[in-house]
ZAMIMI-581507 format. One record per residue (C-alpha): residue number from 1; residue in one letter; z, y, x. Coordinates in nm, 3 decimals. Layout:
<atoms>
  num  residu        Z        Y        X
  NUM       a        Z        Y        X
...
</atoms>
This chain:
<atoms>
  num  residu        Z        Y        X
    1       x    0.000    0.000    0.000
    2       x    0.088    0.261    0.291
    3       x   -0.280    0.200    0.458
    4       x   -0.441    0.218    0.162
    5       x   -0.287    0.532    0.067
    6       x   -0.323    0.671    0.401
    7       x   -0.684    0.575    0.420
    8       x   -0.761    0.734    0.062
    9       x   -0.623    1.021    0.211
   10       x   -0.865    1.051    0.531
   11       x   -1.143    1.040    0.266
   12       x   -1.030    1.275    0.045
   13       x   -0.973    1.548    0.315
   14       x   -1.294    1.471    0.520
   15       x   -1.136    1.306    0.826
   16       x   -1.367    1.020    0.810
   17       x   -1.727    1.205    0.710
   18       x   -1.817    1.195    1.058
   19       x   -1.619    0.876    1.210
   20       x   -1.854    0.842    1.533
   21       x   -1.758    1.164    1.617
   22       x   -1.388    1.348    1.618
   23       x   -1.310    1.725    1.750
   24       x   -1.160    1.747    2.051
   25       x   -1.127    2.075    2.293
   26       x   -1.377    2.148    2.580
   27       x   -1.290    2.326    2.877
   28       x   -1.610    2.362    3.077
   29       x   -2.010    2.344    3.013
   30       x   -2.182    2.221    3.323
   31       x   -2.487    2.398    3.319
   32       x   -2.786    2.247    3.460
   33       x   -3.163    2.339    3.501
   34       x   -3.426    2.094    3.352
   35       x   -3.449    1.920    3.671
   36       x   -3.101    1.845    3.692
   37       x   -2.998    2.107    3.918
   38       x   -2.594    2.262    3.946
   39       x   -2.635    2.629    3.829
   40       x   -2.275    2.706    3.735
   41       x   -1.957    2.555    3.560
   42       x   -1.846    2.762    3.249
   43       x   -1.531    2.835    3.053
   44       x   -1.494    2.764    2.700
   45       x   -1.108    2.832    2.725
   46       x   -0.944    3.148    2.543
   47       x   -0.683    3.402    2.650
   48       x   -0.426    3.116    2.636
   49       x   -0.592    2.865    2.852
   50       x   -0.688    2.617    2.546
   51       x   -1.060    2.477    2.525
   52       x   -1.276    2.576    2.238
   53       x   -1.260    2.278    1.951
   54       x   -1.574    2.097    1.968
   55       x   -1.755    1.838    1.745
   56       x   -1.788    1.520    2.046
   57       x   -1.852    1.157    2.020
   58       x   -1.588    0.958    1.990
   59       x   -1.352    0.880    2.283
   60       x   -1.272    0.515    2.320
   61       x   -0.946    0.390    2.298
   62       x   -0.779    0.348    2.600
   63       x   -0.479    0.316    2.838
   64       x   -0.474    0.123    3.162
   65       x   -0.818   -0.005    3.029
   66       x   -1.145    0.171    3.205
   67       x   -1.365    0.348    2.895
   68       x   -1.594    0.628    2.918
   69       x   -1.717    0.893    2.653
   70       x   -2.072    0.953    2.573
   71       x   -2.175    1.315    2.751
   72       x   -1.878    1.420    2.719
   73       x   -1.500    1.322    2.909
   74       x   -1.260    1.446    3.147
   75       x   -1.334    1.512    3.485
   76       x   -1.208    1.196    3.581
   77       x   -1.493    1.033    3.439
   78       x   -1.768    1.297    3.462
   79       x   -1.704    1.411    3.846
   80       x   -1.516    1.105    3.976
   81       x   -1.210    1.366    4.003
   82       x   -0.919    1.182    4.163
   83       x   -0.620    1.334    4.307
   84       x   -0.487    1.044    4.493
   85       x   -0.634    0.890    4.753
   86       x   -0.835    0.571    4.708
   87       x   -0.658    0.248    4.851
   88       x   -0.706    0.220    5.211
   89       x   -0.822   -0.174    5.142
   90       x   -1.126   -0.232    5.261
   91       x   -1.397   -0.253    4.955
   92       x   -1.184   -0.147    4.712
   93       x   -1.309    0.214    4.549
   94       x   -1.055    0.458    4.407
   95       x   -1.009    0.449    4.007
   96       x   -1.192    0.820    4.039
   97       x   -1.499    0.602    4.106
   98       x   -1.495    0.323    3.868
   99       x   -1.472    0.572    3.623
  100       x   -1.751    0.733    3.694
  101       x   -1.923    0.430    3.741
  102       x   -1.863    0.391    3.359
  103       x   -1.950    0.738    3.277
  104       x   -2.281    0.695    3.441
  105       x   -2.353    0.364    3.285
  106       x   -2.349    0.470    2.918
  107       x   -2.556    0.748    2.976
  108       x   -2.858    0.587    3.168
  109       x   -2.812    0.334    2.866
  110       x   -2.939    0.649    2.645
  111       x   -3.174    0.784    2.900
  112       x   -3.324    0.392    2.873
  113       x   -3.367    0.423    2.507
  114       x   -3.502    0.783    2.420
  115       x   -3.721    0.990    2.595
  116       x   -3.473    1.296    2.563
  117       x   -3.552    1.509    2.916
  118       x   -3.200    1.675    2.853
  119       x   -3.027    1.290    2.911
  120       x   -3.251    1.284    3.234
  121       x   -3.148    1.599    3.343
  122       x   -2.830    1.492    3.337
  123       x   -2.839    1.157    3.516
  124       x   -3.047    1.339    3.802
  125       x   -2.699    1.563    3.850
  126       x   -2.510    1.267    3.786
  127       x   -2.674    1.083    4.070
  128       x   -2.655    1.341    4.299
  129       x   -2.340    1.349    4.483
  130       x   -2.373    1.689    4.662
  131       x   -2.412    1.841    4.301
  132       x   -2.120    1.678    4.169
  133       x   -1.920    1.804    4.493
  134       x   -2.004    2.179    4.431
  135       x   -1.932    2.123    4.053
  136       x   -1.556    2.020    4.185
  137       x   -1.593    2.309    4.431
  138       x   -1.584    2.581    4.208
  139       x   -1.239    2.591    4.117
  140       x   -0.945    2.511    4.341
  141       x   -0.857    2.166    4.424
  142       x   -0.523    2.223    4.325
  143       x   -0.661    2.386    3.988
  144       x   -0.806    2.016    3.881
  145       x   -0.537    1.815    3.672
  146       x   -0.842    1.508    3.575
  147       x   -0.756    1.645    3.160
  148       x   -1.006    1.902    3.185
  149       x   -1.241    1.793    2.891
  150       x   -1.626    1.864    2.988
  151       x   -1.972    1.905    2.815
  152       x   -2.346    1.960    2.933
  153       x   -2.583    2.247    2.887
  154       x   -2.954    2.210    3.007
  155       x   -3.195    2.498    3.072
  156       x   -3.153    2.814    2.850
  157       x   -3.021    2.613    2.546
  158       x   -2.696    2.683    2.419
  159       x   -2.653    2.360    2.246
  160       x   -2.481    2.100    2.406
  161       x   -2.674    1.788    2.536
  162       x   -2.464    1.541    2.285
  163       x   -2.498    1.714    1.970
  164       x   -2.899    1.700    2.030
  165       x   -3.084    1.560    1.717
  166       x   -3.227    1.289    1.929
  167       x   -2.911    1.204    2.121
  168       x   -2.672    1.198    1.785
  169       x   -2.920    1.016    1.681
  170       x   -2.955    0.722    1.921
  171       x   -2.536    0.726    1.963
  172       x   -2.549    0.665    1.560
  173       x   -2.744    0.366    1.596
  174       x   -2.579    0.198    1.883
  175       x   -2.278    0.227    1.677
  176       x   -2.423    0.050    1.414
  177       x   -2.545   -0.210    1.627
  178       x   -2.211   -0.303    1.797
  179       x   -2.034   -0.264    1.467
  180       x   -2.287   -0.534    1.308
  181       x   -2.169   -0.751    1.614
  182       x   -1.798   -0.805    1.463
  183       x   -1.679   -1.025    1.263
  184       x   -1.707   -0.994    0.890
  185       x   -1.397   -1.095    0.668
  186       x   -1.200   -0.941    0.356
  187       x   -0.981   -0.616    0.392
  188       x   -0.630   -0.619    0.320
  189       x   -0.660   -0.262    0.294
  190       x   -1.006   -0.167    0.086
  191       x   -1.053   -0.551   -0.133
  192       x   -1.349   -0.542    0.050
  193       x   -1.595   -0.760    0.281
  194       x   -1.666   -0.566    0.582
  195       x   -1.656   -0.586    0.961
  196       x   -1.306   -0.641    1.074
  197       x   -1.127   -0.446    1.367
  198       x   -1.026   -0.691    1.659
  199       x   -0.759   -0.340    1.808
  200       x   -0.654   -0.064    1.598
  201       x   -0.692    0.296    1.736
  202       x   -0.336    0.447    1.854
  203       x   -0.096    0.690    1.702
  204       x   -0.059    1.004    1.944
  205       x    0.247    1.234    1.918
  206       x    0.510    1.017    1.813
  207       x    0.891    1.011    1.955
  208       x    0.967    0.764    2.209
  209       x    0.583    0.615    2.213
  210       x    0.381    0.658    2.526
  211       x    0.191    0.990    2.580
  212       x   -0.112    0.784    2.611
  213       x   -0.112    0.656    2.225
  214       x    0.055    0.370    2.064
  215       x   -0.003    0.102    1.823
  216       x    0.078    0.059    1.461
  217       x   -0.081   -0.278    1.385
  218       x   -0.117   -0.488    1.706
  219       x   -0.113   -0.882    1.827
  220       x   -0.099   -0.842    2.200
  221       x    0.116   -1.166    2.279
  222       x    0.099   -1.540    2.159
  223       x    0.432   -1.463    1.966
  224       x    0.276   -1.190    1.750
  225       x   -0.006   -1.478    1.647
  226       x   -0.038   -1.809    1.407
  227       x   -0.313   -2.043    1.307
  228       x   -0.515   -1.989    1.639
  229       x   -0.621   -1.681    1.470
  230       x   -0.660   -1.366    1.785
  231       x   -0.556   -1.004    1.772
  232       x   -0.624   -0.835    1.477
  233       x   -0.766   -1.182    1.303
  234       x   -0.401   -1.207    1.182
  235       x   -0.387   -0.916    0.976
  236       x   -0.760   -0.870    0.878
  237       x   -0.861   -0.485    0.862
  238       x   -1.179   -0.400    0.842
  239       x   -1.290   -0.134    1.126
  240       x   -1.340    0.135    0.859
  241       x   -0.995    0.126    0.698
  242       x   -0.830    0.073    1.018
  243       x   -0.984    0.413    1.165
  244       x   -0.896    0.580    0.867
  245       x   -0.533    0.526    0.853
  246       x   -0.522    0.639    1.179
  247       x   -0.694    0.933    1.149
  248       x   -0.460    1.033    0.869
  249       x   -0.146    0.969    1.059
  250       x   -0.310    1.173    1.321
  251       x   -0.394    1.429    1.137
  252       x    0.000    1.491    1.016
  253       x    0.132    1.382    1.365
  254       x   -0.085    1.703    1.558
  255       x    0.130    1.978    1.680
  256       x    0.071    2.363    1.494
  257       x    0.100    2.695    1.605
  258       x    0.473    2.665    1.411
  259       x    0.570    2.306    1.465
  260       x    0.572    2.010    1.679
  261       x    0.392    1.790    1.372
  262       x    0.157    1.931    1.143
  263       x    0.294    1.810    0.841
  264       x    0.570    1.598    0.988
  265       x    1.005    1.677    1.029
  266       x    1.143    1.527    1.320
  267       x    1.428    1.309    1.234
  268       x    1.638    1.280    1.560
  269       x    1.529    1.187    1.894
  270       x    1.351    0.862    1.811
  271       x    1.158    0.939    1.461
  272       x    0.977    1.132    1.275
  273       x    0.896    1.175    0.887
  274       x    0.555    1.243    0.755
  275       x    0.432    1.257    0.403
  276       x    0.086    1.353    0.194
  277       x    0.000    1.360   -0.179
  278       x   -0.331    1.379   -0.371
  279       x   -0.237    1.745   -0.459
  280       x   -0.342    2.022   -0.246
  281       x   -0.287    2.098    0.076
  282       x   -0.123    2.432   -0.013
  283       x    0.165    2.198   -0.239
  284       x    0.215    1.999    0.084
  285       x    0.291    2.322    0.280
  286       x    0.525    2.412    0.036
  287       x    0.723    2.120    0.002
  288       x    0.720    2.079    0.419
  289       x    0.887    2.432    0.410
  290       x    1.140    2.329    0.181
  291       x    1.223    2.027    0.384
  292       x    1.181    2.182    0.737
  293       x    1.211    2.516    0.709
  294       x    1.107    2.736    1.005
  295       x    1.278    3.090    1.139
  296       x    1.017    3.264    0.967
  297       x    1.011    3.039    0.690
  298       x    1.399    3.131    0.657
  299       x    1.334    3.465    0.652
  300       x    1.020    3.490    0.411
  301       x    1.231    3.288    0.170
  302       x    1.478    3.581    0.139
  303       x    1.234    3.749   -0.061
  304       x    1.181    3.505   -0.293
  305       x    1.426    3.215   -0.330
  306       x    1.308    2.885   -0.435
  307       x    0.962    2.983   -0.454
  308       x    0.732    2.662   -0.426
  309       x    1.001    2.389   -0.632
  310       x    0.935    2.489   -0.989
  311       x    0.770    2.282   -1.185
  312       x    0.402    2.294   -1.194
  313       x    0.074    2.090   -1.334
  314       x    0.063    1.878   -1.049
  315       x    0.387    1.759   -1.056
  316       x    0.249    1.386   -1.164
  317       x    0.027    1.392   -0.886
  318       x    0.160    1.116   -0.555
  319       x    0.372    1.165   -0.306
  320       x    0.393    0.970    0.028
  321       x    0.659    0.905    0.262
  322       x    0.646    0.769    0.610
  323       x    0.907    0.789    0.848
  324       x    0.785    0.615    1.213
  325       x    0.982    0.589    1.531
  326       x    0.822    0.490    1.914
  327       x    0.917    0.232    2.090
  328       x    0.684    0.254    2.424
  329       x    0.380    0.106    2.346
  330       x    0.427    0.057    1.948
  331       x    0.498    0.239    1.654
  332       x    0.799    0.097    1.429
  333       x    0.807    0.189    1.033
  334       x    1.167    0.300    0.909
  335       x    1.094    0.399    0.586
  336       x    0.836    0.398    0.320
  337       x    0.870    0.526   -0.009
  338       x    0.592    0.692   -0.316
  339       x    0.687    0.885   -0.595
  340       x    0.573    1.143   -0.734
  341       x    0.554    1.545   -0.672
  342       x    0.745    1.635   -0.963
  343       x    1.042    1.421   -0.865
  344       x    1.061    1.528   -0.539
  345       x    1.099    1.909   -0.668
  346       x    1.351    1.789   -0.855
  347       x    1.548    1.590   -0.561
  348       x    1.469    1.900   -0.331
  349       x    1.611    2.134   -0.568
  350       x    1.926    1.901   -0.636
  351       x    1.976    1.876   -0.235
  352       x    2.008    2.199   -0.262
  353       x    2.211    2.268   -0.522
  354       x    2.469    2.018   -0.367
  355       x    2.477    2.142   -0.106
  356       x    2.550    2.470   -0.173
  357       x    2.875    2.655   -0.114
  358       x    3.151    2.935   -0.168
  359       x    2.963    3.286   -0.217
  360       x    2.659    3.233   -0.009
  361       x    2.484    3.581   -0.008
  362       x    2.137    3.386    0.034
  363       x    1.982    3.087   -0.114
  364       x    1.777    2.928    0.214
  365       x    1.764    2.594    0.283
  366       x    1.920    2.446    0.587
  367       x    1.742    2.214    0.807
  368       x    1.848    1.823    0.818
  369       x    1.846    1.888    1.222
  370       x    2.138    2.179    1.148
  371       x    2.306    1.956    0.891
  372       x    2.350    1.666    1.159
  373       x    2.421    1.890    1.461
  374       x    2.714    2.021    1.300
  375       x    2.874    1.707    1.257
  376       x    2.785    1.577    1.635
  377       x    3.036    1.478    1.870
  378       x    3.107    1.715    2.115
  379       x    2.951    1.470    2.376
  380       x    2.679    1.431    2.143
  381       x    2.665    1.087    2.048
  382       x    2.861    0.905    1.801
  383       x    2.566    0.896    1.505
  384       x    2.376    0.590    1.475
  385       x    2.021    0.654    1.527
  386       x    1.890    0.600    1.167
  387       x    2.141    0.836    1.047
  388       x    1.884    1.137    0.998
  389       x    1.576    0.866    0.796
  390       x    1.870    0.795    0.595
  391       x    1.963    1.090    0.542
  392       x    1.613    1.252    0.452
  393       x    1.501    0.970    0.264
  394       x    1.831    1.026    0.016
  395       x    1.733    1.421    0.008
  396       x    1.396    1.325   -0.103
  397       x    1.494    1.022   -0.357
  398       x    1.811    1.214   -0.538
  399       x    2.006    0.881   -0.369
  400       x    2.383    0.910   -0.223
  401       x    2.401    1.035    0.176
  402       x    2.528    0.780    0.366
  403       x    2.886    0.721    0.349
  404       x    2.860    0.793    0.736
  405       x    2.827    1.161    0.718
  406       x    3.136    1.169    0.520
  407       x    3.334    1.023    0.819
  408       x    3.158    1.199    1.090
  409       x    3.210    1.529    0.874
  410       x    3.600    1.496    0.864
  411       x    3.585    1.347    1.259
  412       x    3.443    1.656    1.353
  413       x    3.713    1.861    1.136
  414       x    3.958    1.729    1.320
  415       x    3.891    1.855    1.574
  416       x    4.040    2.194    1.735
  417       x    3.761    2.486    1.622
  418       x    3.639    2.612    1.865
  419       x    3.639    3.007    1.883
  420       x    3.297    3.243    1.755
  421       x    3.078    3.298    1.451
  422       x    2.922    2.963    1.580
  423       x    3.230    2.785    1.468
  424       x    3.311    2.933    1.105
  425       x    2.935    2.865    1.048
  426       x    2.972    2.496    1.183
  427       x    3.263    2.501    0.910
  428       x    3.048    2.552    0.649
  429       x    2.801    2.303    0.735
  430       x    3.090    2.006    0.766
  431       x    3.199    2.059    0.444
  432       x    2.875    2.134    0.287
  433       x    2.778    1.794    0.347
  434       x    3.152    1.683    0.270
  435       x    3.111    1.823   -0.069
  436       x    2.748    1.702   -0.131
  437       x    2.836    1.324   -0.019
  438       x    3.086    1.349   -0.278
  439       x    2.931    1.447   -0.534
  440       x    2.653    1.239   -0.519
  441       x    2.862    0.917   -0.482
  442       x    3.071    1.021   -0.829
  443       x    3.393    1.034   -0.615
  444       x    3.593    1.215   -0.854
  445       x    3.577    1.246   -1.211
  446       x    3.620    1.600   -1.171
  447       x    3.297    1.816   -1.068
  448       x    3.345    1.938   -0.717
  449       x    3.274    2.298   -0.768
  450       x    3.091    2.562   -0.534
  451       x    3.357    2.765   -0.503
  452       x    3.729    2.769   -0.577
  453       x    3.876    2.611   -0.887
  454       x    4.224    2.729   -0.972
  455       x    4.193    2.469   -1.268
  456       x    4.139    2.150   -1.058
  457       x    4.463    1.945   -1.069
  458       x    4.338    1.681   -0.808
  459       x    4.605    1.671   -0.566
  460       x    4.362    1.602   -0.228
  461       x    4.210    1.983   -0.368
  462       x    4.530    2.128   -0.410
  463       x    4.706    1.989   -0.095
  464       x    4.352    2.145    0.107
  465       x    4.444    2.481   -0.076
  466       x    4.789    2.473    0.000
  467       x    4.703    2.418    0.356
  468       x    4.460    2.710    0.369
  469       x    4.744    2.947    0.251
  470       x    5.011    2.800    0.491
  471       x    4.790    2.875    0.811
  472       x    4.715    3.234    0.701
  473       x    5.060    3.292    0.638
  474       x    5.054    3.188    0.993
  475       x    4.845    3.414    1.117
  476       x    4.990    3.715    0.902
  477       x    5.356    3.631    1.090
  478       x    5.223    3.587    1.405
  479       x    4.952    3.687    1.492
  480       x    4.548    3.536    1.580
  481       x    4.597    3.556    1.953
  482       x    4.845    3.145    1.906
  483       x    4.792    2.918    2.164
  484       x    4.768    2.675    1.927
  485       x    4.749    2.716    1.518
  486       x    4.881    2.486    1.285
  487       x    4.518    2.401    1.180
  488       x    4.512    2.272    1.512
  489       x    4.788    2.061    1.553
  490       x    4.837    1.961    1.159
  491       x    4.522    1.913    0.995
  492       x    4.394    1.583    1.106
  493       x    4.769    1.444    0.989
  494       x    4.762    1.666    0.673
  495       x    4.442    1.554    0.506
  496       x    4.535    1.171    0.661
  497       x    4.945    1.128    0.529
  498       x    5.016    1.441    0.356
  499       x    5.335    1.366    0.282
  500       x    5.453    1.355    0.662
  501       x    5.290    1.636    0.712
  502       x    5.367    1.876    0.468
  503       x    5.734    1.804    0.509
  504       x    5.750    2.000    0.842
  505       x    5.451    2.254    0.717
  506       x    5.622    2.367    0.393
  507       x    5.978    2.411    0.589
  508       x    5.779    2.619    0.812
  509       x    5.628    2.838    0.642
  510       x    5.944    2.969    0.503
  511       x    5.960    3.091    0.839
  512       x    5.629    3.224    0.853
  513       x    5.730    3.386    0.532
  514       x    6.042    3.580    0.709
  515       x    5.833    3.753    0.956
  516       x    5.556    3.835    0.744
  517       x    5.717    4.114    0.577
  518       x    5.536    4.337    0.306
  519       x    5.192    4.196    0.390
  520       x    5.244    3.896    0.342
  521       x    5.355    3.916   -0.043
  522       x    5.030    3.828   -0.177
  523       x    4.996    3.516    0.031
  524       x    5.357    3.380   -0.104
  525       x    5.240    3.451   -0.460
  526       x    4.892    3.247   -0.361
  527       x    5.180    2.974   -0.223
  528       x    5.365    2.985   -0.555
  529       x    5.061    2.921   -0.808
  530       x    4.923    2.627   -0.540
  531       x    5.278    2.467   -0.580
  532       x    5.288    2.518   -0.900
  533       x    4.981    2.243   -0.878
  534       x    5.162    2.006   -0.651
  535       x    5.291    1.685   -0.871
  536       x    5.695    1.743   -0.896
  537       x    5.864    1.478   -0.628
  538       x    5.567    1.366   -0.534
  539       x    5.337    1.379   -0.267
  540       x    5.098    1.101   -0.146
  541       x    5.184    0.913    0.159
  542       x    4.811    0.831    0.237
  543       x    4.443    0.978    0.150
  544       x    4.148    0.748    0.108
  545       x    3.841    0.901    0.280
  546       x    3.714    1.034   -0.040
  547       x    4.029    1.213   -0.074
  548       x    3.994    1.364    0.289
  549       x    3.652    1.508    0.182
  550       x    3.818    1.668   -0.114
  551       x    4.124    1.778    0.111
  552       x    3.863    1.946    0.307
  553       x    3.649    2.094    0.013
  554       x    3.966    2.224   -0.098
  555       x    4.089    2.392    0.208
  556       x    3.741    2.553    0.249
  557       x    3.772    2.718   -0.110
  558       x    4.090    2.865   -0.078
  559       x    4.011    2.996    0.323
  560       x    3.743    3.166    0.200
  561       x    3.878    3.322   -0.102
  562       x    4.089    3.539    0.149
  563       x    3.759    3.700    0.234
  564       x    3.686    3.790   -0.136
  565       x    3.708    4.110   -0.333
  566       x    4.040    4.115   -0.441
  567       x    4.131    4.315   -0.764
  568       x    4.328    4.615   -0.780
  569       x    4.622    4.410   -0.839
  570       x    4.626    4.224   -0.543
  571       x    4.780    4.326   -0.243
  572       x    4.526    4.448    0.072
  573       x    4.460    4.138    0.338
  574       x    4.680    4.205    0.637
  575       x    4.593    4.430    0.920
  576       x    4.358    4.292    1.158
  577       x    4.215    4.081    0.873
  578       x    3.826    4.110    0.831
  579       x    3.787    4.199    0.448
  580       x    3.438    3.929    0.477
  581       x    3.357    3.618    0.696
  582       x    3.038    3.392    0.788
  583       x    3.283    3.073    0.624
</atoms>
């Protein structure tokens, strides 16, 4: 189902009109007279040193292997380029020359069959070594890196020599020819009889997976194989649908002038999600915004909040989900999932909304990246790999968050904060996704609010209040500049076994209460009407981690209802107090 919907979708946006041939960017035109003669090598790069995008035939897949382009290829394979020295073994030529050997092959195969004079103008340079040596001398040695992508221009033309009637031609029938050579079978991804692909073509751009491509669908070792059947015999794919799925993934794997994957989110170090639909390109941009917002993203969506996840008339249209992760020379699949666009609006806008807390002065989306930092261990491990395609896949689905988050949420409460708007907004985050795990696992029968709810009689909310207002009645007796706050030392223990704690907190505070003075009236009013909460003779001995999360959810509330507007009959905050916070 995933290859045939990621095939459908190289048809339906063009990707495979022109499968012989793909775009790839040239550097240099080596311009030749009709004899064959060196007259110059030209730039096609712009002002930032990228090659102009260029319609080319198809490059061959390859790794170790030894494969040349037609007309076009790096200078490894065009000018014999090497940068290391050949082995000093006697008879043994440097990979610069077997290369070229290659390059030079295919193209007297064309000169063979056509009588195109551009083709023999270009095996005459070719076979002249002195020619190639002043092509390579006209930029520095040091300047060569073998990735420089180059094309031919003959005489005063200004079309290049592959994209020639008669040489697109002749390239368009060889193809035919060695595609007629394969062998024919049924398609597991079309239904239909057609020549079957013995190797896939590679994924490029994909976390962990060699620079040089890797492999989706492969059979490279007798373990991989069964019923004497070889390579891709075992899974039959026709050549078609096999070029097409990987064109597709391709396409949303290719780094944009804003991202690192076209239409992908990167989900850790090791993965990354990617998704399409039948809808329009514009609702995929959209919904990739949404998902993965970028800086400017952020700050466009200021203007206009939520703009892209109402409904719409091609909500029923499919969505596609594919998160992949790289594993050197293949490609692992760690989720797959369809729905449609509609429903993932509605799971979007839901993420959202549980995720949201206190008086947030904007309504942006936070990235799943900024979600999961927030809640790394200092050293910054401690989260299981899959934790971010979990994760995502539950954002997009309307499912719980892993229970997971939950613990490494409180973990990370625990502990000391560390000083700077950084912390307060790492706060927020924590038990943001405290509040949304809970919610979406029906924890409590009780809503779990935005903000804070004097009515809520659940005592791990109340306790988290009353904590709140026992370290700011800390900080009104004594002072911000503590070694060493009761948040500190007492929070892991209070949202843990509440009743040991809170029998040395609440003596304490009286205290705290003593040395506050006049300013700190209004916090031992707060104290009273949390109290007055507090079940009579009771408090728990232990808190289930559910009960931590609303500990935590509670203690948020009431911290940042401190930084409210007060009204007229409430006392000012004390001195020194800012009157708002990032919390």
């Amino acid at each position: 189902m995933m290859l045939t919907a990621l095939n459908d979708f190289a048809l339906e946006r063009g990707l495979m009109d022109d499968p012989l041939y793909e775009t790839r960017p040239v550097d240099f035109q080596i311009r030749l007279s009709p004899e064959g003669k060196f007259l110059g090598l030209v730039p096609t790069q712009d002002e930032r040193g990228k090659g102009l995008p260029v319609l080319i035939p198809r490059i061959p897949q390859r790794s170790v292997n030894i494969a040349a382009g037609f007309a076009v290829d790096n200078s490894k394979y065009v000018l014999g380029h090497e940068k290391e020295e050949p082995s000093a073994r006697a008879g043994k030529a440097g990979k610069g020359a077997v290369r070229f050997v290659a390059f030079l092959k295919l193209l007297r195969e064309a000169v063979a069959q056509t009588d195109v004079p551009e083709l023999r103008a270009v095996e005459a340079f070719l076979a002249n070594e002195k020619a190639r040596a002043k092509a390579l001398a006209e930029r520095p040695e040091d300047e060569w890196t073998g990735s420089e992508m180059l094309a031919f221009v003959v005489g005063d033309s200004v079309t290049p020599v592959h994209q020639l009637p008669e040489v697109r031609a002749w390239w368009e029938r060889r193809g035919e020819q060695a595609a007629a050579l394969g062998r024919t079978g049924l398609c597991l991804v079309s239904g239909r009889n057609a020549v079957l692909a013995e190797t896939h073509p590679k994924l490029k751009n994909v976390p962990q997976a060699q620079s040089s491509g890797a492999s989706l669908v492969s059979f490279n070792a007798n373990a991989f194989v069964s019923h004497g059947l070889e390579q891709g015999e075992n899974a039959p794919i026709s050549q078609q649908s096999a070029l097409g799925y990987t064109l597709a993934l391709n396409d949303l794997l290719r780094k944009s002038e804003e991202r690192r994957y076209r239409q992908g989110i990167q989900l850790g170090e090791d993965s990354v999600l990617v998704f399409w639909t039948n809808s329009t390109a514009e609702q995929e941009s959209l919904l990739l915004n949404w998902a993965d917002p970028t800086e400017e993203t952020l700050r466009r969506f200021l203007e206009a909040p939520r703009r892209g996840l109402e409904p719409g008339e091609l909500d029923e249209r499919s969505f596609y989900s594919v998160t992949l992760a790289g594993n050197s020379g293949r490609v692992a699949v760690r989720d797959w999932f369809q729905t449609s666009v509609g429903e993932v609006k509605r799971s979007l806008r839901r993420y959202f909304e549980d995720l949201r807390l206190g008086e947030a002065k904007t309504d942006q989306p936070i990235p799943v990246w900024r979600l999961l930092k927030a809640v790394e261990a200092p050293s910054g491990k401690g989260l299981s790999p899959d934790l971010a395609t979990r994760m995502m896949g539950a954002a997009l689905r309307g499912h719980p968050f892993p229970r997971q988050l939950l613990s490494a949420s409180l973990d990370r409460l625990r502990l000391p904060p560390a000083d700077g708007k950084l912390e307060r907004e790492q706060l927020r985050l924590r038990v943001a996704l405290i509040k949304a795990t809970l919610i979406r696992s029906h924890a409590f029968s009780q809503e779990v609010t935005v903000s804070l709810d004097k009515n809520n009689r659940l005592q791990p909310y109340v306790l988290g209040r009353l904590f709140a207002v026992l370290e700011r009645l800390q900080a009104v007796a004594l002072g911000s500049d503590l070694n060493s706050t009761i948040r500190d030392r007492y929070f892991a223990s209070a949202s843990r076994t509440p009743a040991l704690a809170f029998s040395r907190l609440l003596p304490l505070s009286v205290h705290h209460a003593a040395k506050a003075g006049d300013e700190g009236r209004w916090l031992e009013r707060t104290k009273s009407e949390v109290m007055a909460l507090v079940e009579p003779d009771f408090l728990p001995s232990v808190f289930d981690l559910n009960a931590q999360g609303l500990f935590a959810v509670g203690y948020y509330h009431q911290r940042e209802a401190f930084f409210s507007k007060r009204t007229p009959s409430e006392s000012k905050p004390p001195k020194g107090e800012p009157s708002d916070s990032a919390d």
